[in-house]
N, C-alpha and C positions, 0 to 999 in steps of 0.2 A: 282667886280661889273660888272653887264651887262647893256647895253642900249636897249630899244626896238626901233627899227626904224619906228616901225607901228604898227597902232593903232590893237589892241585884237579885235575891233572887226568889225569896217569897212577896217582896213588896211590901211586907210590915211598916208602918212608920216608929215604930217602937224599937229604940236603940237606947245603949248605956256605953260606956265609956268601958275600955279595956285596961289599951294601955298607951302611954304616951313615949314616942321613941325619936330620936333625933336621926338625922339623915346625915351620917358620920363624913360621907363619901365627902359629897360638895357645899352644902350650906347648912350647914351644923344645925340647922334650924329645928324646931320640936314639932312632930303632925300629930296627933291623936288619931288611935287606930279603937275605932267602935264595934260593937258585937249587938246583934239583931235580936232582940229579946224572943220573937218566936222561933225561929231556927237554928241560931248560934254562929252564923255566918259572921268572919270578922273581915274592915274594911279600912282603907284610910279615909280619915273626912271629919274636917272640910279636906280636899287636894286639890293642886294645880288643876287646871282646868287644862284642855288640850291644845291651848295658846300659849299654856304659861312651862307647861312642862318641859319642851327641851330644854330649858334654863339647868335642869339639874339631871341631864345625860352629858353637859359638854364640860367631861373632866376625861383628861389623861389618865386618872384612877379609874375610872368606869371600865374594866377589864372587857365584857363582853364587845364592844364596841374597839378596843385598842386591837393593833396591831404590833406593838411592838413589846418586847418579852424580857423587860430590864426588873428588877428585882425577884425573890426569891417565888413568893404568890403568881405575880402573874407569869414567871416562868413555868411552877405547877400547875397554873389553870391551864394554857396553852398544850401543853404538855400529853395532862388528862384529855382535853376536848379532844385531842388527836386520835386518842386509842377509843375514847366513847362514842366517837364518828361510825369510827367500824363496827361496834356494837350495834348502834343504833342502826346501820344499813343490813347487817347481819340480821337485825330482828324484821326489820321490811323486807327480806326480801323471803322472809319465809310465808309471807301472804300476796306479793308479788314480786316478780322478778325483773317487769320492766311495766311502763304504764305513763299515764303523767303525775307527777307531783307537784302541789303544794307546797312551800315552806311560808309559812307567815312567821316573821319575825327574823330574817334568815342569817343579820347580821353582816359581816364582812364577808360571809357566801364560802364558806369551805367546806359546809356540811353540802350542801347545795351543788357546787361543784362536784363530793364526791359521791354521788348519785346521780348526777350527767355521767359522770366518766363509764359506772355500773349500768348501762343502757336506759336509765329512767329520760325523758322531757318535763325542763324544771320549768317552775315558775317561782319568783322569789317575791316575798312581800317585806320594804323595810322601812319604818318612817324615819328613822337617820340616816340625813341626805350624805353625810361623812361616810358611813358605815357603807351604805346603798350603791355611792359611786364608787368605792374602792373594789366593790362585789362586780361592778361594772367593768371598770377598767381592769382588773387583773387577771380577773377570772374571764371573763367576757358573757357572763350570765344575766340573764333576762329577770330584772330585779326592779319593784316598784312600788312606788308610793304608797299607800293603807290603803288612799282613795280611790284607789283603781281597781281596788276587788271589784264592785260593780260592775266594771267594765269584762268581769272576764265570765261566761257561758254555764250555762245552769249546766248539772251534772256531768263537768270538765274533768273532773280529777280520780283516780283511783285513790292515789293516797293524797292526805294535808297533815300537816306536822306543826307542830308549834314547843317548842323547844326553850321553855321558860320566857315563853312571851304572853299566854294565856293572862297573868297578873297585870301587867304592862297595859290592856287596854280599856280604856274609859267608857266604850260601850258593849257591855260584859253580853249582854242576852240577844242583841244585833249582831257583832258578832262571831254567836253561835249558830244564829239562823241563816248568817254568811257561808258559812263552814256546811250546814245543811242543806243550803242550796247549790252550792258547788262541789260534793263528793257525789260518785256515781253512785247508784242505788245500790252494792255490794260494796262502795268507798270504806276505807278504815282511816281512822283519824288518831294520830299520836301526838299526845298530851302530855308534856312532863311542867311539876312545879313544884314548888316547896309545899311541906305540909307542915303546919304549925304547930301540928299534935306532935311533934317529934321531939323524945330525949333532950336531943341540944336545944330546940327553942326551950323547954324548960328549963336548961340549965342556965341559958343565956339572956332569956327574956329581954330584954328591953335591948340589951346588947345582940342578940340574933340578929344576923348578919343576911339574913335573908328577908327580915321582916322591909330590910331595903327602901325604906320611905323615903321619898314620896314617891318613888318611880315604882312600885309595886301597890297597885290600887287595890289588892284585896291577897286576903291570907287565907289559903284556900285547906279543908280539911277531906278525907277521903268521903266523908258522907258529902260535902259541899259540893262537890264535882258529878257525885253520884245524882244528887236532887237536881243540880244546873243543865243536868243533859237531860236527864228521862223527862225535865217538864219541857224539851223539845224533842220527844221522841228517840231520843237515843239511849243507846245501851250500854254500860260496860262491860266490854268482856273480860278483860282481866287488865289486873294492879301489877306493876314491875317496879322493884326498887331502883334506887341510884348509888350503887355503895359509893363512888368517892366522895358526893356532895357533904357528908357527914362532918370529910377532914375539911372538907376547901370552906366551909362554912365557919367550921368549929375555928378554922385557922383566921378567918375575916374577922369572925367575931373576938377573938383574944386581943387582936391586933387593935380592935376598936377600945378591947377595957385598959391595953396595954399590958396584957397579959403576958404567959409563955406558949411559946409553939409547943411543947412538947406535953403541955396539956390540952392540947387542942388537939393533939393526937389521939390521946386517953378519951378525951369526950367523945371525939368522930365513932371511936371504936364502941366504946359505953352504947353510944346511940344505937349502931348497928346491931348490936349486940339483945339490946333490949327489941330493936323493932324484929328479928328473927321469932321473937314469942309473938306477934301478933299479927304479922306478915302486911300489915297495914300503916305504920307507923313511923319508917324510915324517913331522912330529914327532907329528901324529894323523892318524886314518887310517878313513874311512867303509866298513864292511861290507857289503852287499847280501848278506842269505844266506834259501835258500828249503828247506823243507820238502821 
């Protein structure tokens, strides 16, 4: 386990405890999730260290990572990712239409894939070697380790994407100035993650199913994102909501209290409902941010 002594993103040493949540998925274990007393940034810590952490991605539950589509959850996840694939390519290509791409975080490669097929040249980034080689062999895409961003050419990319992997990496402000040194000087960069200020995390708090400990190293809020980039020069241009994530959340997190589906419906929708009054508050939340 590591500690952070300071805050990711003002560097405060001034923290207090939020809240403490267990990791439902794989090791039921309990991580304390801290908030930065200057900024309000919340984070997990102490967390696995970047040795220690694939211990708790190598589950058959870990849906993002699975391939196969055997109960009712991961049949709706699967399902959704299919038709938000196209969104999300529908929303790229109205800033370009073909160019190179980035994915960091790319997964089992089928967003990635379909953006080869739409005439983009992918590059795929994934630190699960499972995940990585199946992106490899199936798909036949150019997919690779974390460590090898380095290796790839200052302002390579028009577009980089990170698709609920932003969380996931242990060094938050590294790589951001990774991501800045490889988008072209007009590059656009999409962002999506959970936001904590959302409906259902209040409703669900410790049980929020996104709060995802230990594999989610920080819980990130619209101002959070906002502060993270401008103090590397970058800008947001505009916030997009996620409407499904509301139910696929609401539904993880029931399933964690032992709850019912069909209140998890009711909450998805509540959420939505409530973040339409402030168009910032939705349970995840897409970035457009430009150099």
């Amino acid at each position: 386990m590591e500690v952070l002594a300071h805050c990711p993103i003002c560097n405060s040493e001034r923290q207090k405890p939020f809240l403490t949540c267990i990791d439902h998925l794989v090791s039921k274990k309990e991580f304390p999730i801290v908030q930065c007393v200057e900024c309000g940034f919340r984070f997990t810590n102490p967390r696995p260290s970047r040795n220690e952490i694939g211990e708790y991605y190598r589950s058959e539950k870990y849906i993002p990572h699975s391939t196969m589509k055997k109960g009712f959850l991961t049949y709706a996840y699967h399902l959704v990712r299919r038709y938000t694939r196209t969104k999300k390519l529908r929303l790229i290509s109205t800033y370009y239409k073909q160019g190179n791409l980035l994915d960091i975080g790319c997964g089992t490669g089928e967003f990635l894939d379909r953006c080869r097929k739409a005439g983009f040249t992918t590059v795929g980034i994934e630190p699960n070697l499972e995940a990585r080689n199946y992106a490899m062999k199936v798909y036949k895409l150019d997919v690779r380790d974390e460590g090898a961003l380095n290796d790839l050419n200052n302002s390579s990319f028009e577009v980089i994407t990170m698709w609920h992997a932003l969380e996931h990496m242990h060094k938050l402000n590294e790589m951001v100035i990774e991501i800045c040194r490889l988008l072209k000087p007009n590059g656009t960069l999409f962002i999506a993650v959970p936001n904590c200020t959302s409906m259902d995390a209040a409703i669900y708090k410790t049980y929020w199913a996104a709060y995802d400990v230990p594999r989610h190293l920080y819980h990130f809020t619209p101002a959070d994102i906002t502060k993270l980039f401008e103090k590397h020069s970058m800008r947001i241009e505009s916030i997009l909501p996620m409407w499904f994530d509301s139910f696929y959340v609401s539904m993880m997190s029931e399933k964690y209290k032992k709850g019912m589906m069909i209140r998890a419906l009711w909450n998805g929708f509540r959420s939505n409902l409530a973040a339409l009054r402030t168009r910032q508050t939705f349970s995840s939340q897409l970035y457009v941010i430009k150099k």
